[in-house]
N, C-alpha and C positions, 0 to 999 in steps of 0.2 A: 374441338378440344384436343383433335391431336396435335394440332397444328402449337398447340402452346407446349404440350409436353415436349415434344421436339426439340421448339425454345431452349427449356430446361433443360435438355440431355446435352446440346448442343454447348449451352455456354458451362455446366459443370463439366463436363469430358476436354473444354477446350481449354477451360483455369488448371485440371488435374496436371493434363499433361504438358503443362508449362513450365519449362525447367526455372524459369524466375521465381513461380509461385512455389514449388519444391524445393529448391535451394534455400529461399527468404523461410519458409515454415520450419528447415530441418535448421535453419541458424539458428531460427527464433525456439526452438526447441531445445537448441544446447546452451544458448544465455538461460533457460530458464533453471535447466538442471545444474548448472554452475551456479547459478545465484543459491540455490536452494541448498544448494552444498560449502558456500564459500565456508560457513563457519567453520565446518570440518578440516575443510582444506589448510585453512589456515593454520587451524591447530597443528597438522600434518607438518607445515611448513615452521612454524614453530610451538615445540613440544616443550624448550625449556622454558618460555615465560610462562606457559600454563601451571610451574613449580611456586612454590612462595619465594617472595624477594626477600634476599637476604638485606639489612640494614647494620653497618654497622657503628658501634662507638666504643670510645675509650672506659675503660676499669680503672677507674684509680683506687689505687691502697688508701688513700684516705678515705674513713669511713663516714667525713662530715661532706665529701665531695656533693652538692648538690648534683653535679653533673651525670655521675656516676649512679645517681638514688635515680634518676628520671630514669637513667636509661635501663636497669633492671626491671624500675616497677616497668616500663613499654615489655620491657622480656616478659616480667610474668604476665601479664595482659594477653600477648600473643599468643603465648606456650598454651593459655588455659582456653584459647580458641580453636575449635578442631575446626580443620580445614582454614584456616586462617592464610591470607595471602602475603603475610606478612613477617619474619620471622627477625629477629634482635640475635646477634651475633658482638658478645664481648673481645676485645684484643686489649690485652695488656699493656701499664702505662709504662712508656719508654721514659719517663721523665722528662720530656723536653718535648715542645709544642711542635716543633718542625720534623723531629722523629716520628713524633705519632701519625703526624699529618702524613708524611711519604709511604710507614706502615698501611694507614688506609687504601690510599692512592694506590700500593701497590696491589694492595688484595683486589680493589677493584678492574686491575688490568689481567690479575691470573683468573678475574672472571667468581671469584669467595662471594662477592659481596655488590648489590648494585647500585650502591651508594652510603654514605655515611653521617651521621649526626654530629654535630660539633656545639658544644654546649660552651655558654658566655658568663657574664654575672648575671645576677638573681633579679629578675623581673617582678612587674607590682602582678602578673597572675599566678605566682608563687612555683615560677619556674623558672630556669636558668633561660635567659635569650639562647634560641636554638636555630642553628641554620642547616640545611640539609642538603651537603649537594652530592651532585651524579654527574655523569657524561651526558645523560638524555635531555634533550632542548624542553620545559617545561613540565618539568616530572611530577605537574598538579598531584594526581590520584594520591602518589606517595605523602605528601603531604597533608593533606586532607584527613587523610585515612591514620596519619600521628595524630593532628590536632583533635578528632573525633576521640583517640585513645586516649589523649590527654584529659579530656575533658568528662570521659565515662572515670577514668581511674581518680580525679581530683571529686567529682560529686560521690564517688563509692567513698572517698576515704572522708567528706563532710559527715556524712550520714554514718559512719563508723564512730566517729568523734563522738557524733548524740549523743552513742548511750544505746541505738536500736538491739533489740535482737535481733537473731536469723530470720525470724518468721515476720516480723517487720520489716527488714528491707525484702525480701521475698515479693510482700503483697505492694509494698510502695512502689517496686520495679516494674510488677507485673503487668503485661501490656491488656490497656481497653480496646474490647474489642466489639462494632458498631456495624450490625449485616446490614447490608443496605438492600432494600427490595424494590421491584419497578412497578406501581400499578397503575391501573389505567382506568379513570376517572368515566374516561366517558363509552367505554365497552362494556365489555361481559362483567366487569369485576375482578375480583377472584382474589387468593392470597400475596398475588405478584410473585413477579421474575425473580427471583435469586442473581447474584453477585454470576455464577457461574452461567446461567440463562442469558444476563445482560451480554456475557461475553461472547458468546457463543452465537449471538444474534449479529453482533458490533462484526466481527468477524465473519460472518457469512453476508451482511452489507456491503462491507468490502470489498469482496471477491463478487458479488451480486453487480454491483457499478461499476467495478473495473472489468469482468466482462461485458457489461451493457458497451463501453466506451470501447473495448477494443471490438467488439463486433458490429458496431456504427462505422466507426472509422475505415475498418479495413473493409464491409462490403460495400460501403458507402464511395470508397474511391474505386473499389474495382469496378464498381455499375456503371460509374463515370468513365472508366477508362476507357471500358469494353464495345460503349454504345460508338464513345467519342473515335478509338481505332476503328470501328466498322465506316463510320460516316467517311476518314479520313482514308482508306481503302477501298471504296466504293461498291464493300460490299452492300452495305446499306439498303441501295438500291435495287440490288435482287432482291434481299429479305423482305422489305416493304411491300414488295408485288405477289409475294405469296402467305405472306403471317399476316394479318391485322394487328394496325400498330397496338391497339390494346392489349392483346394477347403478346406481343412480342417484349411490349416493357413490364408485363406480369410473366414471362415467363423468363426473364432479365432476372430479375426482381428473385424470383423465387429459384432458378437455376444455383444466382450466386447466395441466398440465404443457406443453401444448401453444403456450398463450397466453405461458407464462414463457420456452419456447425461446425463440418468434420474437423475443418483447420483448430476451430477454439475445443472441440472435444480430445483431438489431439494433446493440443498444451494441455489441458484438464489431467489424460491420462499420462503425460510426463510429471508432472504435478504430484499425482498420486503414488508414482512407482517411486519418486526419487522419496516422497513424504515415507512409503512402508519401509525405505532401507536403515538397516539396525543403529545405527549410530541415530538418524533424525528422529527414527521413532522414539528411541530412549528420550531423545531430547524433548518433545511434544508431551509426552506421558507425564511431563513435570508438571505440566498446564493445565492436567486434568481438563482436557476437552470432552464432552459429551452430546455427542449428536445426537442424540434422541431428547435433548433438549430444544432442539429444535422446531420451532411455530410450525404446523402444515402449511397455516393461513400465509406464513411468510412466503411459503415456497408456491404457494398458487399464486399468488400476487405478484412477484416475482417474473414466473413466466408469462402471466397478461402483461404485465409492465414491459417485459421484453421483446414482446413477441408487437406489439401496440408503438411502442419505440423504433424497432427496429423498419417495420415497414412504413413509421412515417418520413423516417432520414430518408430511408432506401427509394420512395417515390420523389421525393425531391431531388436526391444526389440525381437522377436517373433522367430528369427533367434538365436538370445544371448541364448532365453530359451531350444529352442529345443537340443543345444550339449552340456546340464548340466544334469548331469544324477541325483545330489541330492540335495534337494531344499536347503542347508548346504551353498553349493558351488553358488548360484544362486547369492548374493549379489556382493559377487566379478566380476563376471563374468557381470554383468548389470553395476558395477562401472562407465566404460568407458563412458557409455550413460547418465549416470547419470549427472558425470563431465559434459558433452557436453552441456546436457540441459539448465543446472546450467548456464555456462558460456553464453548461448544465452541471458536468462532471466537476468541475473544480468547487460550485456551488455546493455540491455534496459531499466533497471529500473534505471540505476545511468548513462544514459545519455540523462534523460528529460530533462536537462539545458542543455546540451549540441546535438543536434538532429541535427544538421548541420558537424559535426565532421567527420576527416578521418575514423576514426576506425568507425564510422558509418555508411558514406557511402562504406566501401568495406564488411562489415559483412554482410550487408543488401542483398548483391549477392551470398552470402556462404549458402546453402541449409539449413545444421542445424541450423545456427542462422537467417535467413532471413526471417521464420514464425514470429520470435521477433520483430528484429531489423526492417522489411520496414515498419512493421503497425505501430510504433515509428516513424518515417519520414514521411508516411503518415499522421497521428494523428497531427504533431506538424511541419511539413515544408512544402512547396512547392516541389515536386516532378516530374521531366517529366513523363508522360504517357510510353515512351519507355522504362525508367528504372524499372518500374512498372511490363511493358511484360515481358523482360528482367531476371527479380528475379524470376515471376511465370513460366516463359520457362525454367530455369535453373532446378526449384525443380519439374517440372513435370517428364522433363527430370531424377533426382535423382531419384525420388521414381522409376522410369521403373527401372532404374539398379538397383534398391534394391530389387526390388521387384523377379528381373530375379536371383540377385545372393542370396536372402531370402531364395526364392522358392528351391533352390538348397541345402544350406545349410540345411534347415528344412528339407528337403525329406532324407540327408543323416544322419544330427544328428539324428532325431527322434528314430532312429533304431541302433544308438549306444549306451551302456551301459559302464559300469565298470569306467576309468578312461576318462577324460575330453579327448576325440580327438583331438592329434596336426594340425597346420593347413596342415601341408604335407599331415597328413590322409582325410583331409575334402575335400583338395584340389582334388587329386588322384579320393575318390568316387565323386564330383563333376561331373567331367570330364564323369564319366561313365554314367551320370542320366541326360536325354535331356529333353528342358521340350516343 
């Protein structure tokens, strides 16, 4: 038993102090804190588009101007919007089209105004043809965000015509409003999840899968790396003479799970500190997040899922690395596992709207993807308890025969060299090495 701990102390002390593994963590550490701050940033970088955009148009003295009646009622529309991103800015008619036109133009170069409306003859939607332009290459939103006005101010002013009262358009406006709850048919019962539950799950899935996936990936290729440099160094061959290969590829195995905690509890607590700082918190507080809406059951399931996942990649990666004799050859040769992981994690990320789906409930039972896919059903459906046992019996079950045919492969590649061993050859020394 010591001989495995050893292992362990041996290969996390040897990742620690690797200035590639510390560089690669402290990078991956400040893309995180910059992602998690770009909004800020941005803002920082620009504070005056954060302001309302000014629009403007012409005022004509004629009081029949269709032109002129749009472009007020858009003013009071806006004026009566607090916080409104939009704001109507009148300039006086020069009388002459081409005057008014460079008056624009010009405001828009001292920076007044970030574009302008220019009104036509009388269209069949009982408005003046309107064209809107700016300097900026497809100024959608701006538009959009008129034709929406146009169309809240032309239904307000039908419903005015009627005849309504106040307290009539009041309730004909007034928005329906439909709680949606999540229950679950074939569990406990109960009153179901709330709107804010559903989200707060959806969300902690997320971040549940995308660590499952960066902690496959990343100890998944160092188990690989690590075996594969020792074989290609010749250390190998001391190691082998005094660790039994089983205790060496478990304490492989469990060394660098070791190394992928700290590393992913690291990003976790970057994560956190950037989330407490005043600006993102204000910002989150909108969303009314509540963690104590969160499942236990999700968070036990979670870690079996993880902990089941993790160590069945981690025997396989560890098996891939050990009958590659040159770290050259090691990308190819991890491919397969690579592809696999991929297709789990992608299975679960682009079937959150869909979490009910065949291809989901049969994945969710398939070993390499059912670390992904059940805590996705979990997370976001109603689940039997037996289909539950069921997924966790199947990959316990997997990992033993991986582990039985790892254990094997590892004890024979380790000690092969020169060209990649076919499987004829792996198979044959297999057969000779009991464990």
């Amino acid at each position: 038993m010591n001989s495995f701990w050893t292992v362990v102390g041996f290969t996390a002390r040897n990742k620690f102090r690797g200035k590639a593994f510390i560089i690669t963590t402290l990078i991956i550490a400040l893309i995180i804190s910059i992602g998690i701050n770009l909004p800020y940033i941005i803002t920082q970088f620009d504070k005056g588009e954060s302001s309302a955009k000014q629009i403007g148009y012409i005022q004509s003295q004629q009081e029949q101007d269709a032109g002129t009646a749009t472009g007020n009622s858009l003013k009071a529309y806006f004026d009566a919007i607090e916080g409104s991103k939009i704001k109507m800015m009148a300039f006086p008619d020069k009388g002459d089209a081409a005057q008014n036109e460079q008056l624009l133009q010009d405001s828009i170069k001292d920076g007044a105004i970030s574009g302008y409306l220019e009104f036509g003859d009388m269209s069949d939607s009982g408005y003046p043809a309107m064209s809107y332009k700016s300097e900026k290459l497809l100024d959608i939103s701006i538009t959009e965000s008129l034709q929406t006005a146009l169309q809240n101010i032309r239904l307000q002013t039908a419903l005015q015509d009627a005849g309504l009262s106040e307290g009539q358009l009041a309730a004909l406006q007034a928005p329906i409003k439909i709680t949606t709850l999540q229950i679950a048919t074939a569990g406990s019962g109960g009153e179901g999840k709330s709107s804010a539950q559903q989200g707060v799950n959806m969300g902690l899935i997320y971040f549940i899968i995308i660590f499952l996936f960066m902690a496959i990936m990343t100890s998944g290729q160092l188990i690989a790396s690590e075996v594969t440099a020792e074989k290609s160094s010749r250390i190998m061959e001391i190691l082998i003479t005094s660790v039994a290969p089983l205790k060496q590829m478990f304490g492989k195995i469990f060394g660098m799970f070791l190394v992928v905690l700290a590393q992913v509890s690291l990003y976790v607590c970057v994560m956190l500190i950037n989330l407490s700082l005043p600006h993102n918190k204000s910002a989150l507080s909108s969303f009314n997040i509540d963690l104590s809406a969160i499942d236990p059951m999700i968070l036990a399931y979670s870690l079996i899922f993880f902990l089941t996942g993790f160590f069945l990649f981690a025997t396989l990666y560890a098996a891939v690395g050990s009958i590659v004799s040159r770290t050259e050859d090691l990308g190819q040769a991890t491919m397969p596992m690579t592809f696999i992981s991929l297709a789990g994690f992608y299975i679960a990320m682009f079937s959150i709207s869909t979490p009910d789906s065949l291809l989901v409930k049969v994945t969710s039972f398939i070993p390499l993807f059912s670390p992904y896919v059940m805590m996705l059903r979990l997370g976001l459906t109603g689940v039997p308890t037996w289909e539950v046992l069921v997924s966790i019996a199947i990959l316990l079950v997997s990992i033993y025969v991986a582990v039985y045919i790892s254990a094997k492969i590892y004890r024979t590649g380790v000690l092969m060299y020169g060209k990649r061993p076919s499987w004829k050859e792996i198979r044959k020394a297999m057969k000779a090495y009991k464990i």
